[in-house]
C-alpha positions as CSV (number, residue, x, y, z in Angstrom):
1,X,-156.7,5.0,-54.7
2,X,-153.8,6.4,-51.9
3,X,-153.9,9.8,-52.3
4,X,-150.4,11.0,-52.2
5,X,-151.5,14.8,-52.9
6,X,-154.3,17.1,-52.5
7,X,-153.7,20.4,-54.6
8,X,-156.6,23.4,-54.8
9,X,-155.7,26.0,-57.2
10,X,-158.8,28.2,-58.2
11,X,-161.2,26.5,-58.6
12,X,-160.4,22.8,-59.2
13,X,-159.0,20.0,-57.0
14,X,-156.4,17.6,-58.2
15,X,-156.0,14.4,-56.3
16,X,-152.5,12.2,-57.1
17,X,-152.6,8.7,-55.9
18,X,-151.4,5.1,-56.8
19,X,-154.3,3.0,-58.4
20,X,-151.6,0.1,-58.1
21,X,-147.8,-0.5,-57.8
22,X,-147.0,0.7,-60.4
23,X,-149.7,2.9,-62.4
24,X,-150.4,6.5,-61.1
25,X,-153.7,8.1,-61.2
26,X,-154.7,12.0,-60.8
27,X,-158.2,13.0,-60.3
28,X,-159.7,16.4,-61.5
29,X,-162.8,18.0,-59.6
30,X,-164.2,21.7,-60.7
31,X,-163.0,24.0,-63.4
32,X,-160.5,23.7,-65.5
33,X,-159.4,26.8,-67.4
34,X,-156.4,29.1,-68.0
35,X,-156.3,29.9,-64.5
36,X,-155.0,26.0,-63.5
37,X,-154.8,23.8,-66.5
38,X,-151.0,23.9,-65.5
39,X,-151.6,22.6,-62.2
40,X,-153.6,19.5,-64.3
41,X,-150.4,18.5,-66.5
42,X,-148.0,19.6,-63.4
43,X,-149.5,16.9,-61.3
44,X,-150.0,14.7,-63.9
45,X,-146.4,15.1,-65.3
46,X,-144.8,14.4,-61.9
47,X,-145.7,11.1,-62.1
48,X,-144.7,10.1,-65.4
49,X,-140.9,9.7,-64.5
50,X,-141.7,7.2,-61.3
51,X,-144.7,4.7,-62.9
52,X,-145.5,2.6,-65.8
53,X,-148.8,3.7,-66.8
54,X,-151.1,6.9,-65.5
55,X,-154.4,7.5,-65.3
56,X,-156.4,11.0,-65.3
57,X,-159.7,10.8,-64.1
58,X,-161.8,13.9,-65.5
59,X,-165.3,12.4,-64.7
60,X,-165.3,15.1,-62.0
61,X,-165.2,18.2,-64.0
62,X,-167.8,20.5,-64.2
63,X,-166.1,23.0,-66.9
64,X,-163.3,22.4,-69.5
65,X,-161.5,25.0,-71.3
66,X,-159.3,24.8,-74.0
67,X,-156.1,25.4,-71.8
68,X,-157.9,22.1,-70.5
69,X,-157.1,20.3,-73.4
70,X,-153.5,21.9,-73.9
71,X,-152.6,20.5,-70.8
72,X,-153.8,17.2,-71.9
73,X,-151.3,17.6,-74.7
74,X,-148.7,18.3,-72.8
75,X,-149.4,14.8,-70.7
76,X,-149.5,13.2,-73.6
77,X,-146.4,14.4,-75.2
78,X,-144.6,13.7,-71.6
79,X,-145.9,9.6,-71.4
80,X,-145.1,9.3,-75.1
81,X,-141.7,10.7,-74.2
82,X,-140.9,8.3,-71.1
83,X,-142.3,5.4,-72.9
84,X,-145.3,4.9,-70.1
85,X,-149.4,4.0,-71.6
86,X,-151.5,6.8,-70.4
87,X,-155.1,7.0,-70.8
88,X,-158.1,9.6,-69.7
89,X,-161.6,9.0,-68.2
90,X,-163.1,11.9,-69.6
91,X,-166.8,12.9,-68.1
92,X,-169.4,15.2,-69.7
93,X,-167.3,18.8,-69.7
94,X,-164.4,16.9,-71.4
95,X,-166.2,15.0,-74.3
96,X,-168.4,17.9,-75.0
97,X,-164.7,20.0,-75.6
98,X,-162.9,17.0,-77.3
99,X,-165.9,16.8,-79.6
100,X,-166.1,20.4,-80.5
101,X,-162.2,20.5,-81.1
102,X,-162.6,16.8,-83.2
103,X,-160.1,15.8,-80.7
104,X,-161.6,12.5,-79.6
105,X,-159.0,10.5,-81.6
106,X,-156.0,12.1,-80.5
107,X,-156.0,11.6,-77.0
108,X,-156.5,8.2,-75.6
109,X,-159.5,7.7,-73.1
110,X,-161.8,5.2,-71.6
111,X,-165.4,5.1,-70.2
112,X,-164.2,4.0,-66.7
113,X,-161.0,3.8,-64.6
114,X,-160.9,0.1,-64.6
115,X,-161.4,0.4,-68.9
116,X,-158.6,2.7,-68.3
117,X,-156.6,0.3,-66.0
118,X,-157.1,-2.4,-68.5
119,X,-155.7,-1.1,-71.5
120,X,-152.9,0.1,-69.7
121,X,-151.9,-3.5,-68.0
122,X,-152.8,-4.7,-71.1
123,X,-155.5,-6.8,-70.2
124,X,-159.0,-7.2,-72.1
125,X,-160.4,-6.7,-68.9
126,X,-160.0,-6.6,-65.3
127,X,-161.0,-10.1,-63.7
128,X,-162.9,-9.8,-60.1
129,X,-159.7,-10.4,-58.3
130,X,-157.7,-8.1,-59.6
131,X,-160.4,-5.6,-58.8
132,X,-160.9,-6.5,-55.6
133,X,-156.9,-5.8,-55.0
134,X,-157.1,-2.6,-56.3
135,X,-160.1,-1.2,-54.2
């Protein structure tokens, strides 16, 4: 991924890049909580207007609060808005507070980025060259 933006607020990093042409992706490292879950959905949300599809990548996470998933909601809302296929890669922080809040089915996510980048292309999956042009 380019990485267009680097952003530390507290104590998480958000990275905002272009996984291809035309699909964004933001990466989330640390803790999210009520202290910077805006920073998550501002980041996130800046993209929507300029790309077809975005990916956030939560794999990184090591805490996730509610104001965590709020944000989320607020992505969501935003790319169901502008008409753009969003998805999350959510790691262990995230699925432990999607499951507690039953909110598994409610937000769309993926195992992996290229899962992610799949279902957003609308492709069953991505063939080697494709991958290879993303990396």
């Amino acid at each position: 991924m380019t990485i267009s933006t680097v952003r530390c607020a507290h104590s998480a990093n958000v990275a905002c890049g272009w996984l291809t042409s035309s699909v964004a992706g933001v990466s989330v490292y640390g803790d999210v909580d009520a202290s910077n879950a805006d920073v998550l959905s501002e980041h996130s949300c800046a993209h929507v207007m300029r790309c077809h599809g975005l990916i956030v990548d939560l794999r990184g996470v090591d805490f996730f609060g509610s104001a965590g998933l709020l944000a989320l909601e607020v992505v969501s809302d935003r790319c169901e808005r502008a008409g753009i296929g969003w998805a999350m890669v959510p790691g262990p922080a995230v699925s432990r507070l999607l499951r507690i809040c039953d909110a598994r089915d409610s937000l769309p996510a993926a195992r992996t980025v290229d899962a992610a980048l799949a279902t957003i292309l609308g492709l069953s999956q991505l063939d080697g060259a494709v991958r290879s042009a993303l990396s």
